[in-house]
C-alpha positions as CSV (number, residue, x, y, z in Angstrom):
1,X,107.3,89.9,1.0
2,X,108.0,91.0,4.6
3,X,105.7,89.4,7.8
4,X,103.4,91.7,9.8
5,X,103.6,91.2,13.7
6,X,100.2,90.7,13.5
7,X,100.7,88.4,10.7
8,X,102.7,85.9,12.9
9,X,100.5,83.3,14.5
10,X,103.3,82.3,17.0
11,X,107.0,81.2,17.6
12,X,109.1,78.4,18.4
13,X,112.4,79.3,19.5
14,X,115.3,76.2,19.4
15,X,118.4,76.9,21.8
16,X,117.6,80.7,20.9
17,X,119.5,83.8,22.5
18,X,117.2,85.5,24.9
19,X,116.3,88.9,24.0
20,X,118.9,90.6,26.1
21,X,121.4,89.2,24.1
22,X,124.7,87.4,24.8
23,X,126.4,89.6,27.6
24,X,124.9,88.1,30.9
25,X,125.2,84.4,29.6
26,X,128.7,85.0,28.8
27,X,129.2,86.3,32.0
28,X,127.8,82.5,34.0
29,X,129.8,81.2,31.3
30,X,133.1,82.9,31.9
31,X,132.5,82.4,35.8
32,X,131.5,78.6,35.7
33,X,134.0,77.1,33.1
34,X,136.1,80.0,31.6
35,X,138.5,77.6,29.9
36,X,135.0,76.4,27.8
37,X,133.8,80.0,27.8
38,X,137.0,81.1,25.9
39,X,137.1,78.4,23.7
40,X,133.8,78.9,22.4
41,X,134.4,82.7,21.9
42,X,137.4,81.8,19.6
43,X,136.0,79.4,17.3
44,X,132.6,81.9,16.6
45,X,135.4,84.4,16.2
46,X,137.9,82.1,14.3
47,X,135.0,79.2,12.9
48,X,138.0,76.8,14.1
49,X,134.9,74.3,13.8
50,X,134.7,74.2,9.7
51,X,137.9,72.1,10.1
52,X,138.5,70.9,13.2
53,X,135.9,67.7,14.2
54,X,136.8,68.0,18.0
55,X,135.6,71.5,18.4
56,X,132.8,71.0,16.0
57,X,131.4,68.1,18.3
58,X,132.7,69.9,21.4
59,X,130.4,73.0,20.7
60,X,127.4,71.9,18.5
61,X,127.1,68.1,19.4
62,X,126.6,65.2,21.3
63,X,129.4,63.3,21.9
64,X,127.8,60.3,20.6
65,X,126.8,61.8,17.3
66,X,128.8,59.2,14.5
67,X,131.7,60.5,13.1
68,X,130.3,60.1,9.3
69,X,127.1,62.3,10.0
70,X,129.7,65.0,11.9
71,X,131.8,65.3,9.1
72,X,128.8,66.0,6.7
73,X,127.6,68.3,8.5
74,X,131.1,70.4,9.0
75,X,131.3,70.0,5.1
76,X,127.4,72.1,5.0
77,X,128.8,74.3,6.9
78,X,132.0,75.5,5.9
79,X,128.8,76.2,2.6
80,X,127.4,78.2,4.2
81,X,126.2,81.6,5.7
82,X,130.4,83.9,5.7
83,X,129.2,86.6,7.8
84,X,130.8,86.7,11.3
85,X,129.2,84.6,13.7
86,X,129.9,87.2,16.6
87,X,130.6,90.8,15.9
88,X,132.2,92.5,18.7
89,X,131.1,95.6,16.8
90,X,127.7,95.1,16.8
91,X,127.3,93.3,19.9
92,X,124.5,94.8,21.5
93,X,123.6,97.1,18.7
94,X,119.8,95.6,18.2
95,X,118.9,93.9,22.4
96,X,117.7,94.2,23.9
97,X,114.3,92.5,22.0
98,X,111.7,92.9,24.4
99,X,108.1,91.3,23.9
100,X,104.5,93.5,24.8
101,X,102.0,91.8,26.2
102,X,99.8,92.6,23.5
103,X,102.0,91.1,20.9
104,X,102.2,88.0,22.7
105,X,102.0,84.6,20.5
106,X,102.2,80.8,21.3
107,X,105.5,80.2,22.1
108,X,107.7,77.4,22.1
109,X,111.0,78.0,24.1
110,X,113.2,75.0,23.7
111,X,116.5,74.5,25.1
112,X,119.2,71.5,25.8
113,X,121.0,70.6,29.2
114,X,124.0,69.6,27.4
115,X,124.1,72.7,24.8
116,X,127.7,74.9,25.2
117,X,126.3,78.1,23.1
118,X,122.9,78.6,25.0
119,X,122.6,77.7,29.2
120,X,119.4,76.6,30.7
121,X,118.9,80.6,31.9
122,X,119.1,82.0,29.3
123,X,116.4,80.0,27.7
124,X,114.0,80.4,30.6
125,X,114.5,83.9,30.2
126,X,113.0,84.2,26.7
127,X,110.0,81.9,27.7
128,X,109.4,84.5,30.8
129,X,109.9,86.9,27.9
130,X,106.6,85.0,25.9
131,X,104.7,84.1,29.0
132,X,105.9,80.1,28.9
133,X,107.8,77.2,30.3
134,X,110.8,76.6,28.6
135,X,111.3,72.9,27.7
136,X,114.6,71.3,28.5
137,X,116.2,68.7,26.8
138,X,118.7,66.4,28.4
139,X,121.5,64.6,26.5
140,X,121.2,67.1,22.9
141,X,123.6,69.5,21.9
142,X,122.8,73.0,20.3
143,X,122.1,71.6,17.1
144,X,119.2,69.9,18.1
145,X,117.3,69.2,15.3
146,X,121.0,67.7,13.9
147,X,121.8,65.8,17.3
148,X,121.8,62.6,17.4
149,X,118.5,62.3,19.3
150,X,116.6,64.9,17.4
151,X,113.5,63.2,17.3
152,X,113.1,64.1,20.8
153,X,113.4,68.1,20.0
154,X,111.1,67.2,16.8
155,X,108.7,65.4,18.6
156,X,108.0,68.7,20.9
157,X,108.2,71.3,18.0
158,X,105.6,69.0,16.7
159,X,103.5,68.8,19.7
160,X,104.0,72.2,20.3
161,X,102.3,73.0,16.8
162,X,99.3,70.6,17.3
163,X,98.3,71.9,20.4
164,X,99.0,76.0,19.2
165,X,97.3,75.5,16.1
């Protein structure tokens, strides 16, 4: 059964893309640290990060996260999801995502200081996009609800819900 727009009560959005897409935040990535930049385009393109632990940490992690919970979850997944992480191809095939006003939802717009896939901009521009402050996160990587402090992100998803609902 598909959702309705209407049928949606709200959002929360972890270290999402904005709804422009990719292109401008690779752009302050490729200007600030393009060595970083670079490597990050190569393992979405090559998923180096199913085998190798650095890159896996370097990209999706703290660097504190323990070694034993890293390597479980590189072993979930090189399970799952094969489709290419970034298509070239399809790039900019479906952004921009724009919001209307009337379609406007309780958001939550949650982002990390430390994430490499997502920058701080980009996720105050999709909580501009739903009319809300973004909420920043220091020491978490992108997987934040897999960090090693991911009570913190938890803890304002689940907030976020008591107050909205």
């Amino acid at each position: 059964m598909q959702s309705k727009p209407e049928n949606v009560l709200g959002a929360a959005f972890l270290c999402s893309v904005p709804p422009t897409g990719n292109s401008a935040m690779a752009g302050r990535f490729l200007r600030r640290t393009p060595i970083a930049a670079l490597k990050l385009v190569y393992a979405f393109i090559s998923r180096n990060f199913e085998t190798d632990e650095t890159v896996l940490r370097e990209i999706f992690f703290s660097e504190d996260i323990p070694d034993e919970e890293l390597r479980r979850y590189q072993q979930l997944i090189k399970g799952s999801c094969k489709l290419p992480l970034l298509d070239l191809r399809r790039y900019q095939d479906e952004l921009p995502i724009r919001q209307t006003e009337s379609s406007c939802k309780p958001a939550l717009v949650l982002g990390c200081s430390d994430d490499k896939v997502v920058d701080t901009t980009a996720v105050r521009e999709l909580a501009d996009e739903f009319q809300t402050e973004a909420v920043i996160l220091g020491g978490i990587g992108h997987d934040c609800m897999l960090d090693t402090r991911w009570e913190v992100a938890a803890d304002q998803l689940r907030t976020f819900l008591v107050e909205a609902f």
